[in-house]
Each structure stands twice: as C-alpha cells, then as structure tokens.
C-alpha positions as CSV (number, residue, x, y, z in Angstrom):
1,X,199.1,30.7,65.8
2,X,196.1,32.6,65.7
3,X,196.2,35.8,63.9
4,X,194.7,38.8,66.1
5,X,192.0,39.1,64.2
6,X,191.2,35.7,64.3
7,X,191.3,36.2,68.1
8,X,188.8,39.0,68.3
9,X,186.6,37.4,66.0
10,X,186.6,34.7,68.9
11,X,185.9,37.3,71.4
12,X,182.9,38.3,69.4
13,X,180.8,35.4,70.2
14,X,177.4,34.5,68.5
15,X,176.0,36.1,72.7
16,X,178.1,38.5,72.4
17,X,176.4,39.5,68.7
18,X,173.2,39.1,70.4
19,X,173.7,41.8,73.5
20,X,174.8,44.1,71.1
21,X,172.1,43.4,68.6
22,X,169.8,44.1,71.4
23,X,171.7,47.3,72.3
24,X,171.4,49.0,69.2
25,X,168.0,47.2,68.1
26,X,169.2,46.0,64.5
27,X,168.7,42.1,63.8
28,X,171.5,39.9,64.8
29,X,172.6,39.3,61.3
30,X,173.2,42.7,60.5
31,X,174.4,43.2,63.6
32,X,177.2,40.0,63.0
33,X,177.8,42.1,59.3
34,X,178.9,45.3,61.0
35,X,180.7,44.0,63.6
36,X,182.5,41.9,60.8
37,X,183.2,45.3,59.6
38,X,184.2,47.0,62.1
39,X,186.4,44.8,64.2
40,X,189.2,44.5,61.5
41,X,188.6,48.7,60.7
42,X,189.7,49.2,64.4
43,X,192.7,46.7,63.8
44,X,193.8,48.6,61.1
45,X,193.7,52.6,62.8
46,X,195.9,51.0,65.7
47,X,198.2,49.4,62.8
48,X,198.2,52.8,61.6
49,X,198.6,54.5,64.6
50,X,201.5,52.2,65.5
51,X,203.5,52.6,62.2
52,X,206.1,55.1,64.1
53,X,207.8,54.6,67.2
54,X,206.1,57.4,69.4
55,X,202.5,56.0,67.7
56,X,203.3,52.5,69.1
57,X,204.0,53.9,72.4
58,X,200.5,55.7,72.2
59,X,198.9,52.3,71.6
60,X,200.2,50.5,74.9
61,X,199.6,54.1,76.6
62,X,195.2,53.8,75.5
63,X,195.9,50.1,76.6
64,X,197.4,50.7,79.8
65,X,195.3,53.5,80.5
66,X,191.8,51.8,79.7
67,X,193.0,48.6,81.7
68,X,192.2,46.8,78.5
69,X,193.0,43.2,78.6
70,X,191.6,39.7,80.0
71,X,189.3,40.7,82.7
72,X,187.5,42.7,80.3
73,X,187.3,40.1,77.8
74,X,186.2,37.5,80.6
75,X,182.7,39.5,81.5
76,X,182.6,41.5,78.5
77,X,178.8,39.6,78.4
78,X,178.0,41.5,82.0
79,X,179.2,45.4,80.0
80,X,176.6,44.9,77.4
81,X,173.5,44.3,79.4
82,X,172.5,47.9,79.6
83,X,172.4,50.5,82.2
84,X,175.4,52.5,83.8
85,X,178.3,50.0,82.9
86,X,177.1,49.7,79.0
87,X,177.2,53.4,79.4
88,X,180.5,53.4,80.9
89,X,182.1,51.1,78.4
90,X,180.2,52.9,75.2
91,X,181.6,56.4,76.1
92,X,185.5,54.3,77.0
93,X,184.8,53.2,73.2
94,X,184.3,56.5,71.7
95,X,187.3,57.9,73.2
96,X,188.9,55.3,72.2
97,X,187.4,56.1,68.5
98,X,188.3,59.0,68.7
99,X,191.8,58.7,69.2
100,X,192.4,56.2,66.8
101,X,190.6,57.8,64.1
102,X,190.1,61.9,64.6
103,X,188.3,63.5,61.7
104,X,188.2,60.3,59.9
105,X,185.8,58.4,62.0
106,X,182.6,59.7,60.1
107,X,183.5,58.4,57.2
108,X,184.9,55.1,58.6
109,X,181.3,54.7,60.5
110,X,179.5,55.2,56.9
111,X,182.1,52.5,55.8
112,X,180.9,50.2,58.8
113,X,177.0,50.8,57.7
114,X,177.3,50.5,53.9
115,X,176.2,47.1,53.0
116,X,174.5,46.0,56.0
117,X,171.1,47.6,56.2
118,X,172.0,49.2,59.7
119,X,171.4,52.8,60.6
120,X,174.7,55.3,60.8
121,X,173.7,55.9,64.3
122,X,174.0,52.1,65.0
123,X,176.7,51.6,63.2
124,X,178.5,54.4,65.0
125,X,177.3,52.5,68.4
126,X,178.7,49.0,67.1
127,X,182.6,50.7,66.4
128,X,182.6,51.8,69.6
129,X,182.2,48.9,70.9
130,X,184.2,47.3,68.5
131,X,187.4,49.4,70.1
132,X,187.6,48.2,73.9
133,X,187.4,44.8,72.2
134,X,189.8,45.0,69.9
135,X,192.6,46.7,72.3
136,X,191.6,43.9,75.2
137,X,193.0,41.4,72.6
138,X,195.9,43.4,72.0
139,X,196.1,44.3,75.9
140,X,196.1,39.9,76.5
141,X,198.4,39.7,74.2
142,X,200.9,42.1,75.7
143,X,200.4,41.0,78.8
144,X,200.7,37.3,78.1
145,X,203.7,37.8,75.9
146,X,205.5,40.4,77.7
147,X,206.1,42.8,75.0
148,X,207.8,46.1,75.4
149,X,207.2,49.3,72.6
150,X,209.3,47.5,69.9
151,X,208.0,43.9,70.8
152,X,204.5,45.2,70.2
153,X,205.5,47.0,67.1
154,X,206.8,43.5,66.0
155,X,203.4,41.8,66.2
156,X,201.5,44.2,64.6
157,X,203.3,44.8,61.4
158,X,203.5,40.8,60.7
159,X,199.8,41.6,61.2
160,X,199.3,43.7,58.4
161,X,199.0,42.0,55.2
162,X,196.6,39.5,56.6
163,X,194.5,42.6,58.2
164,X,194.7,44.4,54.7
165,X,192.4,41.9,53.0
166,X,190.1,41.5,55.3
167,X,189.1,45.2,55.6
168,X,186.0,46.7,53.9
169,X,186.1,48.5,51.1
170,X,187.5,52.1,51.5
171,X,189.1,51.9,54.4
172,X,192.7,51.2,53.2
173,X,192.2,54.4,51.3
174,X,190.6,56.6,54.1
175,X,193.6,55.4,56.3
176,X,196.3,56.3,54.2
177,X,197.4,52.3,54.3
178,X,198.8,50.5,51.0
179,X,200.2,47.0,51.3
180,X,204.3,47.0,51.2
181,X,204.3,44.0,49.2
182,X,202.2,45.2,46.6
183,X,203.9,48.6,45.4
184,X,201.9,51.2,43.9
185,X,201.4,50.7,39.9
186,X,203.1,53.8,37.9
187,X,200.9,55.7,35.4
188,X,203.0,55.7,32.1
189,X,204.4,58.9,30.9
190,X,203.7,58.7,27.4
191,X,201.0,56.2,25.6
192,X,204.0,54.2,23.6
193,X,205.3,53.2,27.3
194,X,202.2,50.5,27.6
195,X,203.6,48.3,24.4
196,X,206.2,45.8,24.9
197,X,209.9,47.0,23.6
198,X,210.2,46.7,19.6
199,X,206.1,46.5,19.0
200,X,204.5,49.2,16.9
201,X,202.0,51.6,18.0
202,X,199.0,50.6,15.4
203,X,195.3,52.4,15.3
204,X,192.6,50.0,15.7
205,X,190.6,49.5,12.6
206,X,187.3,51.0,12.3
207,X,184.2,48.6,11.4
208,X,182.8,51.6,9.0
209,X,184.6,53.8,7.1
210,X,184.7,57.3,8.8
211,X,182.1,59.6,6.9
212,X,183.8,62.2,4.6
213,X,182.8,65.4,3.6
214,X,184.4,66.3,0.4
215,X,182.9,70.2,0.5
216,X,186.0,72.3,-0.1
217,X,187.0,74.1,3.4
218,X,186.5,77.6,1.5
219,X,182.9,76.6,0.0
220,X,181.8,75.8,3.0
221,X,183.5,78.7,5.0
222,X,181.5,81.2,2.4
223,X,178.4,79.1,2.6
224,X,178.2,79.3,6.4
225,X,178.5,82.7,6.4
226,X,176.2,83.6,4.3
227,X,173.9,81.4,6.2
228,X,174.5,82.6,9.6
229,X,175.4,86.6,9.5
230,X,171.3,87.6,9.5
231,X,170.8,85.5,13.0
232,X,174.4,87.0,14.4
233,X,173.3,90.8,13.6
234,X,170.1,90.1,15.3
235,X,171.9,88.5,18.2
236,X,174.3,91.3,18.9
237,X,171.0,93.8,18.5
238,X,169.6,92.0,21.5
239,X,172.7,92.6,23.3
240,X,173.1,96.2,22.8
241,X,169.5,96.6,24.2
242,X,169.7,94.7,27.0
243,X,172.9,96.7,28.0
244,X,171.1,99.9,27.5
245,X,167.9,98.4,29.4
246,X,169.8,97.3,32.7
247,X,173.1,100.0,32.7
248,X,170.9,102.8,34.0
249,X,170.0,99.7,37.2
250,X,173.5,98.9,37.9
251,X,174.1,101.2,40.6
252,X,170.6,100.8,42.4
253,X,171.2,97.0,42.3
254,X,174.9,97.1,43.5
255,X,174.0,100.2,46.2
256,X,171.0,97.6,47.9
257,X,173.1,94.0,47.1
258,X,173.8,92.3,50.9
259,X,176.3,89.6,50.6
260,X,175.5,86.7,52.3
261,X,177.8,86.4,55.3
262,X,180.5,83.6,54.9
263,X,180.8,80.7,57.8
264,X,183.2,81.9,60.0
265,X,186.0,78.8,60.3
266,X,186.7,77.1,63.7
267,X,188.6,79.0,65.5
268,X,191.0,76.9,68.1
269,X,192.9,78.0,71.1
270,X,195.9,76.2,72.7
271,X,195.1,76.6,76.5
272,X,198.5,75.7,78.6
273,X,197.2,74.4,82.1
274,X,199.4,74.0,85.2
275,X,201.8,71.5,85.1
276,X,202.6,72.3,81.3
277,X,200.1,70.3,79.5
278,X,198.7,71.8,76.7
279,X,195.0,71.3,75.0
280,X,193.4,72.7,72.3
281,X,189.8,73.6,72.2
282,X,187.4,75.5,70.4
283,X,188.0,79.2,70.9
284,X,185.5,80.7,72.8
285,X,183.7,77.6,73.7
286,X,182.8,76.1,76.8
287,X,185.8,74.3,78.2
288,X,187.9,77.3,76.8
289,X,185.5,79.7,79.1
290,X,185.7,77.5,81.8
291,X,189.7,76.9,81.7
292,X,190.0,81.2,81.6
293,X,187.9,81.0,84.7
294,X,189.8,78.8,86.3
295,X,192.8,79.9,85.4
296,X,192.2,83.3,86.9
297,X,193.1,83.4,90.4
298,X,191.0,86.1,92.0
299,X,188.1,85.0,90.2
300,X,186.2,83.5,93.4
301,X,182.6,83.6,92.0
302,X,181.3,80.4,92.9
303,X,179.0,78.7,92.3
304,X,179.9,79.8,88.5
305,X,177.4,78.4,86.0
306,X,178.9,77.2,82.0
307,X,176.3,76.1,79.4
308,X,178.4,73.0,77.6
309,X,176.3,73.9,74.3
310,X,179.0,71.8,72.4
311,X,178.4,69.0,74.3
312,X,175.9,66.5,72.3
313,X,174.5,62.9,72.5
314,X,173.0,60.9,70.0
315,X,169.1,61.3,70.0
316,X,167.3,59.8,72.7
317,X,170.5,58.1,74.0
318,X,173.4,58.5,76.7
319,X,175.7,58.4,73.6
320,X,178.1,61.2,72.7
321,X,178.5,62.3,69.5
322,X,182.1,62.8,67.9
323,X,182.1,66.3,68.7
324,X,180.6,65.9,72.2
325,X,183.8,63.1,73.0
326,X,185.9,65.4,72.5
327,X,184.4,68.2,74.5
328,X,184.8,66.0,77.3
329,X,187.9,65.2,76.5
330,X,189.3,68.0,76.4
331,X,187.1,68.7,80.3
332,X,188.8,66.1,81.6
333,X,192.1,67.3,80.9
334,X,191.6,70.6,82.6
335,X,190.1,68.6,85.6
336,X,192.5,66.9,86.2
337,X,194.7,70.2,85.9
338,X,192.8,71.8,88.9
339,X,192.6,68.9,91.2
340,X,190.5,71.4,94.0
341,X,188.0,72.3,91.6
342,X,184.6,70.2,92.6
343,X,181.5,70.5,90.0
344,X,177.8,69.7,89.1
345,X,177.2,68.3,86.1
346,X,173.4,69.1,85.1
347,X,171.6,67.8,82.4
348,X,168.3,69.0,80.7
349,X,166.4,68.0,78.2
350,X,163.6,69.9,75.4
351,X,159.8,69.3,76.2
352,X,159.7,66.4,73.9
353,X,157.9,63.0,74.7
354,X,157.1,62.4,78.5
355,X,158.8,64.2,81.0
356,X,159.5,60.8,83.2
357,X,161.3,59.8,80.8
358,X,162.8,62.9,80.0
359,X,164.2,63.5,83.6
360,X,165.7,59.9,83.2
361,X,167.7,60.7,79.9
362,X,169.0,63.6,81.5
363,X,170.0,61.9,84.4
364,X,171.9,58.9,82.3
365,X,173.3,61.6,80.5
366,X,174.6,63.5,83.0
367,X,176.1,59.9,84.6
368,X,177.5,58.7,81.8
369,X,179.6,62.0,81.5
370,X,180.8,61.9,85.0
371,X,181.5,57.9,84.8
372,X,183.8,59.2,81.6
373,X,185.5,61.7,83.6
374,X,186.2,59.2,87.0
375,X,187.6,56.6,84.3
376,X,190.1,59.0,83.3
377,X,191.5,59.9,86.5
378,X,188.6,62.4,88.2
379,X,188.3,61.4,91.8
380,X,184.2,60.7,91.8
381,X,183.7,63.2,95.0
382,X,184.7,66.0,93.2
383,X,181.8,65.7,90.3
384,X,178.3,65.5,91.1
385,X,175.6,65.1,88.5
386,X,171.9,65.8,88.4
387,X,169.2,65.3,85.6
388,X,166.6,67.7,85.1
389,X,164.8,66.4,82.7
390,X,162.6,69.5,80.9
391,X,161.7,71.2,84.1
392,X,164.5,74.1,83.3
393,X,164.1,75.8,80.2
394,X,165.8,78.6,78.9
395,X,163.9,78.9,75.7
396,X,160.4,78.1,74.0
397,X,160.0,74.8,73.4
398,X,157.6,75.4,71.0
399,X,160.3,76.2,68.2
400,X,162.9,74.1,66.4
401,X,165.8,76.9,67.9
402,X,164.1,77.0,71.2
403,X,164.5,72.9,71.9
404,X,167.6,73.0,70.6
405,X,169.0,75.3,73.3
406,X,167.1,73.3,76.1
407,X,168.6,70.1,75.3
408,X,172.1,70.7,77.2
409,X,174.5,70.0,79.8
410,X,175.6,72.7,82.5
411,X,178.6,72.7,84.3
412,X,178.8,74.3,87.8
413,X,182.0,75.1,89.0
414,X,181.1,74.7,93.3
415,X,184.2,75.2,94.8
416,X,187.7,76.2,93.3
C-alpha cells in the first residue's frame, strides 16, 4: 500500500506543478523542487503534532474543520487558477501553517527555499499550499478508512521512518523529531572510552621531531627580562597619562551619556471572551482594543473605527504574512464570541504604482480577509469589506514612515 507521502506526491500532478508555478511566477522545475520540499515538511509537523493523544485529536479537529478530504483533492486544479478561491485556499493554508508550525515556520520556509533558486516569499506561498494538500490526503484517508483518534494515530506513526528520510535537511532538527530506531549516539566521558577493551592508548608519531630549545628556563627568564623592562616602563608611562588626561572628563562624559533605549519585549494579554474561550493577543494591539471595546457593555459608540496596524500581506499580494494570520486568527475568535457584532473591513493602500491597481489590491485584500473569517464560522452578512485603494491617507506618502502607515486594514465595528 501506498505510503502517504507517496499519495500526495500523486496529488501533486505535473498540472498541478504548473498552476502553482504560474501562481508564484518561479519556473516549473523549481517550482516541482520546493514542492518536493515542502510536501513531506508538512507531513512531518502533523506527525509531530500528532505524537500525543490531545495533538492527534487536534489533527482530525484542522481536518474536520477545513473539510479537508476528496472533494478538495478532485478540483484542487479549479483553487489554483487565481482570483477569490486561490485567495481563499492560500489564507486556509497559512492558518493551517500556522498551526502546525508557530514560530518555527520561518525557518522551515528558508528550509523549503534553500536549494531551489526560489524566492522566500514564494517559497512561503508554495507551503501553504502544500498544507490543505497534505491534510486532504490525510482527510481521504480518514474518511475512507474510518479511523477514530487512536486509528489515526496508528497510521501515522508507521509513517514516520519512511517520512524521516525523505525530509530536507534541517528539518528533523528544527522539529524536535529523531528517528526511534536509530537512538541518539552518546558522547564518551573520557577519551580512553573510544578504544576497544584491553587496547592501549598510544600518541601518534610525529613525521619531524618536535623542535627543542635547550636554553635553560632561568637563562632565558633573565634574558627576557632584560630585554623587555625598557618597553614595559614606557608602556605603563602611557597609561598613567592617559588616566590623568581623561579623569578630569569622566563626569562631563557620564553627566551627558543617553543610553540607547532597549526594545521593549512583546507584551501578551490573555483576553477571556464569553462563553469561556480564552485568546491571547498582543497587549495593546488591535484585536486586544477591539475585544476591550466589545467587551464593555455601555460602550455604544458605533460606528467605532480600529486601525489593524498588525495586520500585514506580503508585498503587492492578497497574502498574509505570519504575523498578519495570526492577527486574524485571533479576530475571528472574538467574532465569533460576539455573534451581534456586524463590521467593515477597509483596506488601503500607500501612493505607490497606479492607483487602479491600487484600489484593486486593497479590495482583494480586504476579500481575502473576510473569505478567512466566513470559512471559520463568521456568517458573511455580518462582515462587509471595501477597498480604498490610496484615496485615504493618513500620512505623507512621500516618506518611508508615512507609506508604511497608509498601507493598512481598518476595522469598523457597525453595530454591536
């Protein structure tokens, strides 16, 4: 029987290679070389994931959830033809990513890239596509097989030491994974434990015979200090100066110094929404203001306008970046939480390139968030979203800092 990644592999046919090659704009060979990389690095973070009986039941939960199975692998061809399903299915991936992975997919997306010519940004775009593929096979397989928690658990571990050779190099490490069969090697104690039992330890003999010097220790001793005590008294001369130079400075120096300020660390709240679910986010940022707001009752302000400034996309595409997957995460969990709560999603762009085009980014953008939130259980009346392109701004666009603020997403809380 096919192993599963033999199965994907099938999924992933030469059309299939050439859609996405055409997605991401890289040749279809590199494009086969990363996907060769990163279907079997997906394999291995739900392996990973699934090495506990609560992680298992996590898996078949994202599986479940997703609706991951046949009928996506049977027109996965019509998801990669661009426009508002690719984006759908792109942003489905990187939660998916995300979950799997956490802090460890940037390094697992420079794993994917190394070797293959292919820009990180594509690279991130191919592993996220990699992930609704990989769990459709394992979705199949559950469904065609019947398996419960433990029955899944089954299948995957006889999949792991297959999986474990095929990976790319790193990615056992990065993971945490090591191969049961092979147990780790034990660094020796001492240097005698290397030899076999009974053989002496014996130097290696040297090709030339070491150079000697046969000067008495106390000649020499005497010699170099005769030598040396002129250039030492002369050094600790210089010293004295220098300390009478600079001490009068000292306090000058000290009394004007400004120590650079030190990054502050991420700071993360644990927000409890109603109904008991918990979420963490970053304290003080945008779904953290927003969930306060909503979270006070006679707070009635609508419409009430949050800038989502931790809410990014790749450049010039509807793709979210790490961080910007789990802001909306983390937004659709308080949604959901406030089921009355209807909103605007608004995106905006800097006055960059040509403002058609601009209005139509911010549009996708904006669509492409909303289509992430509906898939996860947001009823689509109660989200509406808008592209502004670069008509908005709420800084100079003729600075570095100034586009940077313009390029963002607004949330506007309508009715509560």
């Amino acid at each position: 029987m096919a192993s599963l990644l033999e199965l994907v592999q099938e999924s992933v046919t030469p059309e299939i290679t050439r859609k996405i090659s055409g997605l991401v704009g890289e040749t279809p060979a590199a494009t086969d070389s990363a996907l060769r990389r990163a279907t079997p690095t997906v394999l291995a973070g739900v392996l990973n994931n699934a090495s506990t009986t609560a992680g298992t039941e996590r898996v078949r939960a994202l599986v479940n959830e997703g609706g991951w199975g046949a009928d996506v692998l049977g027109n996965l061809g019509s998801r990669l033809t661009g426009g508002s399903a690719t984006g759908t299915f792109l942003s489905s991936g990187a939660r998916l990513v995300s979950n799997l992975f956490g802090n460890k997919t940037d390094g697992l997306t420079d794993i994917v890239a190394s070797g293959t010519g292919l820009q990180r940004g594509s690279a991130s775009t191919i592993l996220c596509l990699a992930a609704p593929i990989v769990m459709s096979v394992i979705g199949k397989q559950i469904a065609a097989r019947g398996l419960s928690a433990s029955g899944l658990s089954t299948m995957l571990a006889g999949e792991r030491s297959s999986l474990l050779g095929a990976l790319p190099t790193g990615v056992t490490g990065l993971l945490g994974m090591a191969d049961p069969a092979r147990p780790a090697a034990r660094i020796p104690e001492t240097l005698t434990e290397t030899l076999p039992a009974g053989e002496p330890l014996v130097r290696e003999r040297l090709d030339r015979e070491p150079i000697l010097d046969r000067e008495p220790l106390a000649e020499r001793s005497g010699a170099n200090i005769t030598r040396w005590w002129p250039a030492l008294l002369i050094g600790l001369a210089a010293v004295a100066m220098l300390f009478l130079l600079t001490r009068g400075r000292q306090a000058d120096v000290a009394s004007t110094r400004t120590e650079a300020p030190s990054a502050s660390p991420r700071q993360i709240a644990s927000v409890t929404l109603p109904g008991g679910a918990r979420v963490n986010v970053d304290q003080g940022g945008s779904v953290h203001q927003l969930s306060t707001y909503l979270a006070d009752k006679p707070a009635t302000d609508v419409p009430k306008r949050f800038v989502f400034d931790d809410l990014h996309f790749e450049t010039g595409s509807t793709r979210l970046t790490p961080e910007g997957q789990r802001t909306v995460d983390s937004l659709l969990l308080v949604l959901k939480a406030y089921p009355s709560v209807q909103i605007a999603l608004e995106g905006h762009t800097d006055a960059t390139g040509d403002a058609a085009a601009n209005k139509t980014l911010s549009q996708q953008r904006a669509d492409a968030v909303k289509q992430t939130l509906v898939s996860g259980g947001v009823a689509a009346e109660r989200v509406k979203a808008e592209g502004y392109g670069q008509e908005r701004p709420v800084a100079d666009n003729n600075t570095d800092a100034g586009r940077a603020r313009n390029r963002r997403l607004e949330l506007v809380v309508v009715q509560r």
